[in-house]
N, C-alpha and C positions, 0 to 999 in steps of 0.2 A: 164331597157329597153334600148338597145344600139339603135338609129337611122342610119338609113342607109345614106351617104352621100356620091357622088362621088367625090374622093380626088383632082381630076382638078380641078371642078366648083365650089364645095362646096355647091351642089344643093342634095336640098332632094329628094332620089328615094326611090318612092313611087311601092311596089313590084304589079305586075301584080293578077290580080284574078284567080289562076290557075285550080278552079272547076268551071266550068261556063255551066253546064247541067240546061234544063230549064225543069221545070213542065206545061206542058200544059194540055187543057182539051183532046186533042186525042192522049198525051201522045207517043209523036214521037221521042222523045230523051229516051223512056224508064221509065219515071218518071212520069206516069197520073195521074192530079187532083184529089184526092179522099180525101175525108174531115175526120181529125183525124190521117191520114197515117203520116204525119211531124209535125216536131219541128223545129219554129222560134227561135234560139239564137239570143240574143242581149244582148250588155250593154247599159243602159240608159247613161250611159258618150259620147257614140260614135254618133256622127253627122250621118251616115253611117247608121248606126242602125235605128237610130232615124226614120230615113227616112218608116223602114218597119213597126217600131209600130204604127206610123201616119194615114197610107196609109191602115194598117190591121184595125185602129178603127173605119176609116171615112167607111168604105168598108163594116163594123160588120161580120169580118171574124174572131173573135176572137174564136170561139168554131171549126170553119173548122181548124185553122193553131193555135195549141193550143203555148203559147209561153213560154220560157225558159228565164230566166235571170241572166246573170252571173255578180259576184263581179266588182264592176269598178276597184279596186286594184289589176291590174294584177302581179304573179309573175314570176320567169326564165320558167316556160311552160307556161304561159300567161294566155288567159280566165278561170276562175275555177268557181266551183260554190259550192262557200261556203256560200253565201246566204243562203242555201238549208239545213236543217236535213244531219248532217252525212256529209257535204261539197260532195254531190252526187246527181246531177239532178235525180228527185223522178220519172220519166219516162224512161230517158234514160241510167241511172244509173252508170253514167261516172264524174270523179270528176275534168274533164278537156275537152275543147272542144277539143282539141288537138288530143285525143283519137279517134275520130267521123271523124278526118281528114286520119288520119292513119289506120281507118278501111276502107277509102275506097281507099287510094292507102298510104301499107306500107313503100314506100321509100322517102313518101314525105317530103323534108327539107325546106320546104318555112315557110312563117310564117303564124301563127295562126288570123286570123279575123272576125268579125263580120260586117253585118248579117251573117249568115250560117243558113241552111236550111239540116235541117236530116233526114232523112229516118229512122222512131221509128223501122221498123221489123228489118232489118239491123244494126242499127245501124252507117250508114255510111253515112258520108258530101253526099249533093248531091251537094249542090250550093252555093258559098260565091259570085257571081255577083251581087254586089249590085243594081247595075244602073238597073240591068232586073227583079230582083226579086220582084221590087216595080211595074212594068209596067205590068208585069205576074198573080201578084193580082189584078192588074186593069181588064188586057183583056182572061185569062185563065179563072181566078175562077167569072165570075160572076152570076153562077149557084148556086154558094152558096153565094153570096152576100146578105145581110142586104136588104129588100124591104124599096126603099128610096135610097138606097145608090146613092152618085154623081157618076160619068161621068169623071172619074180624068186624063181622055187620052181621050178626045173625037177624033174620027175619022178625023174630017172635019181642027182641029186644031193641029194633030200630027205634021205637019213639023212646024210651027210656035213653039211649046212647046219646040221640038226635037235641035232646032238651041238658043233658049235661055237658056236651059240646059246644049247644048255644053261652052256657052259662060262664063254661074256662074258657072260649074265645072271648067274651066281651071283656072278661075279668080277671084274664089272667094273660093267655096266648098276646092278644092288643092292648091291655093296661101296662104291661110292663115296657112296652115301647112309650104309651105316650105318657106315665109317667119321666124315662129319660128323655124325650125329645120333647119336654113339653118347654113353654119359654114364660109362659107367667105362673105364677106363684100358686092359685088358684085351680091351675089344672093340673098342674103335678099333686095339688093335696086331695082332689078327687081322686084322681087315677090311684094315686096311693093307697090311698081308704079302700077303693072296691078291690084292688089286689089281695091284699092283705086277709080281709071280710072274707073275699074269697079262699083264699089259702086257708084258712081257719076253718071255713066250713069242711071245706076236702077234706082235711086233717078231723075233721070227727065223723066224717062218712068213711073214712077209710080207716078209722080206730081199729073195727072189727070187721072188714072184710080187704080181702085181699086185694081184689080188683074194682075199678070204678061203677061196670054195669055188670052184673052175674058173677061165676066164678072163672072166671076164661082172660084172657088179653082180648080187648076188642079195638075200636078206631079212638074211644074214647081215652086209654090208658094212652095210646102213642099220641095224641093231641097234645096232654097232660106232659107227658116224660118233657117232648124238643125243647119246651120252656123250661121244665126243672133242672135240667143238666146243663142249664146255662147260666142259672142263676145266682151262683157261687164265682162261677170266672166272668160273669159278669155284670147282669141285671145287678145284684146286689150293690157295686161302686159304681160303674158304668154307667146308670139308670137310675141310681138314687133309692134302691129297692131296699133300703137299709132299716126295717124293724127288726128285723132278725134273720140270717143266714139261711139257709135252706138247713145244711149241718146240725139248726141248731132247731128245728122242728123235729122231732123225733119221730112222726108218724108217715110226714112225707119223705122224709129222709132214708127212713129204713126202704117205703113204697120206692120210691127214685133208684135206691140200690138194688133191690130187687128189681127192678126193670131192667137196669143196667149191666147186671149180670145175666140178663135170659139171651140164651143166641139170636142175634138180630136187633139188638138193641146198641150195647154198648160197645157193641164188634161194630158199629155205624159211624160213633162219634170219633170228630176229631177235633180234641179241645184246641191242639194249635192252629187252627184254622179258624175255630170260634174266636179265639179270642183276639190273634192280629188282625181278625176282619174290623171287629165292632170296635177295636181301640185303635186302630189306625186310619179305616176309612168316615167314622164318625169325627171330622176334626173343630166341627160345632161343641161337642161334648167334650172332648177332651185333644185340647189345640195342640199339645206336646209330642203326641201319637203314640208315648211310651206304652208299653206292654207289660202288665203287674206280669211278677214271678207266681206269686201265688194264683189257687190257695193248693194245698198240698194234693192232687188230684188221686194219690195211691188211696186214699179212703176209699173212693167210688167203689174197690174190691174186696172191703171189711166185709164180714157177717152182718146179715140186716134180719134174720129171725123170722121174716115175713109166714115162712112154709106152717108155722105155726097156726096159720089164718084157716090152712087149707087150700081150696081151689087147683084148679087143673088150668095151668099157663094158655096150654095150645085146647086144653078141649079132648075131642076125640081125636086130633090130631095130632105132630112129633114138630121136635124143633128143627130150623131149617138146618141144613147145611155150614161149615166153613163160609166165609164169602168167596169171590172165585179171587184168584191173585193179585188181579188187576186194581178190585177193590181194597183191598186190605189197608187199613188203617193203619199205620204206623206204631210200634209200642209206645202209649202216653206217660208213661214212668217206668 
């Protein structure tokens, strides 16, 4: 995997989302709601990802937006899905996502990424927007929502969510990539500085409240978590994220464990997938491709205290469901 870097700064650039067509319920960009029509791509390695599988379990959109999962070991055409019989997604019958990108515009040279959202009759990408695609299952599809389902965008609290998600995307979700992909000296010590600042600030906003915006799980806490549960197995050595361990923050740490224990959270992750991704197919950052043992991942199910905060996880609503079988994560210890 070559990293993009610009040769002045030595600052990670990070390519633009260049399908960004949105599924709505009245279906105004051409793309209407209809339950079974797409396929959610995702790799369980990608923070990015992570975000739509969360956001589809808590929602019990799993049978509307049936999902697809590709190899975390990407090769020179990136997502594949050898996962799969036959190394061929058993729906859409393409042994690459890359394919589904180029059926909907042949000339495109940009790069392959996940979430991506396809169109099964066609064939063709409709959306890799990741930031929209999570907010679109919230306020599109809640026709086919899960009865229960939370409130993950409430109306009354959009601009409060909207400006804290600005702030852990610049400074946390995208710092922690380019401080490890950065190549001069300079941008890693920026990137570092605003992670960190940031981390610190979170860590006293979330002293005394349990969750980021209100008292409820909203799109801002699952933004938050994809980076925190990675950040131990791997931002921390990986990425050079090394002031201190996630473990060793006490405020986000307990936050992270409480996430991680809610259904739909940590029933999502799979650390072995995170970590052979980012340690073998990063081989700029780390040439050898070995894969740390550590660190001891059974914490993630300690006592974290959080209930003490208060707050209502789901709201007026119940936690989802088991995932269905096909999904099931592996036990991680």
């Amino acid at each position: 995997m070559t990293i993009p870097t610009d040769p002045e700064t030595g600052e990670f650039v990070r390519a633009p989302n260049h399908f960004a067509a949105r599924i709505t319920a009245d279906g105004r960009d051409g793309w209407p709601v209809e339950p079974g029509r797409y396929r959610l791509v995702i790799s369980r390695a990608c923070p990015w990802a992570s975000r739509g599988v969360i956001t589809r379990r808590l929602l019990g959109l799993e049978s509307a937006i049936p999902l697809a999962i590709a190899d975390p070991i990407q090769d020179e055409k990136s997502w594949r899905f050898t996962l799969d019989p036959d190394g061929r997604d058993p729906v859409l019958g393409i042994r690459y996502l890359a394919e589904a990108y180029h059926a909907a515009d042949p000339d495109y040279t940009g790069g392959i990424s996940v979430p991506a959202v396809v169109d099964v009759p066609s064939g063709k990408l409709v959306t890799n927007d990741y930031p929209r695609i999570t907010l679109d299952f919230a306020t599109e599809w809640t026709a086919h929502q899960r009865a229960g389902a939370p409130d993950l965008y409430p109306e009354r609290l959009r601009d409060e969510i909207d400006e804290v998600n600005r702030g852990v995307h610049a400074d946390v979700n995208a710092a922690v990539y380019e401080a490890g992909f950065a190549s001069k000296q300079s941008a890693y010590d920026d990137a570092y500085a605003r992670l960190f600042a940031k981390l610190d600030e979170l860590s006293a906003r979330l002293a005394n409240q349990r969750y980021l915006v209100g008292d409820t799980i909203t799109e801002a806490d699952i933004r938050l978590f994809t980076t925190l549960v990675r950040f131990d197995p791997v931002y921390h050595g990986h990425f050079k994220c090394n002031r201190e361990k996630l473990a060793e923050m006490p405020v986000l740490w307990a936050y992270a464990r409480d996430l991680f224990q809610t259904p739909g959270f940590g029933d999502t992750v799979d650390f072995d997938h995170i970590k052979r991704h980012y340690y073998q197919v990063h081989e700029q950052v780390n040439p050898t491709r070995i894969v740390p043992n550590g660190p001891d991942l059974s914490r993630w199910a300690t006592p974290h205290g959080r209930e003490a905060l208060g707050g209502r996880p789901f709201g007026d609503g119940t936690p989802p469901g088991p995932p269905p079988d096909a999904e099931a994560v592996p036990p991680q210890w």
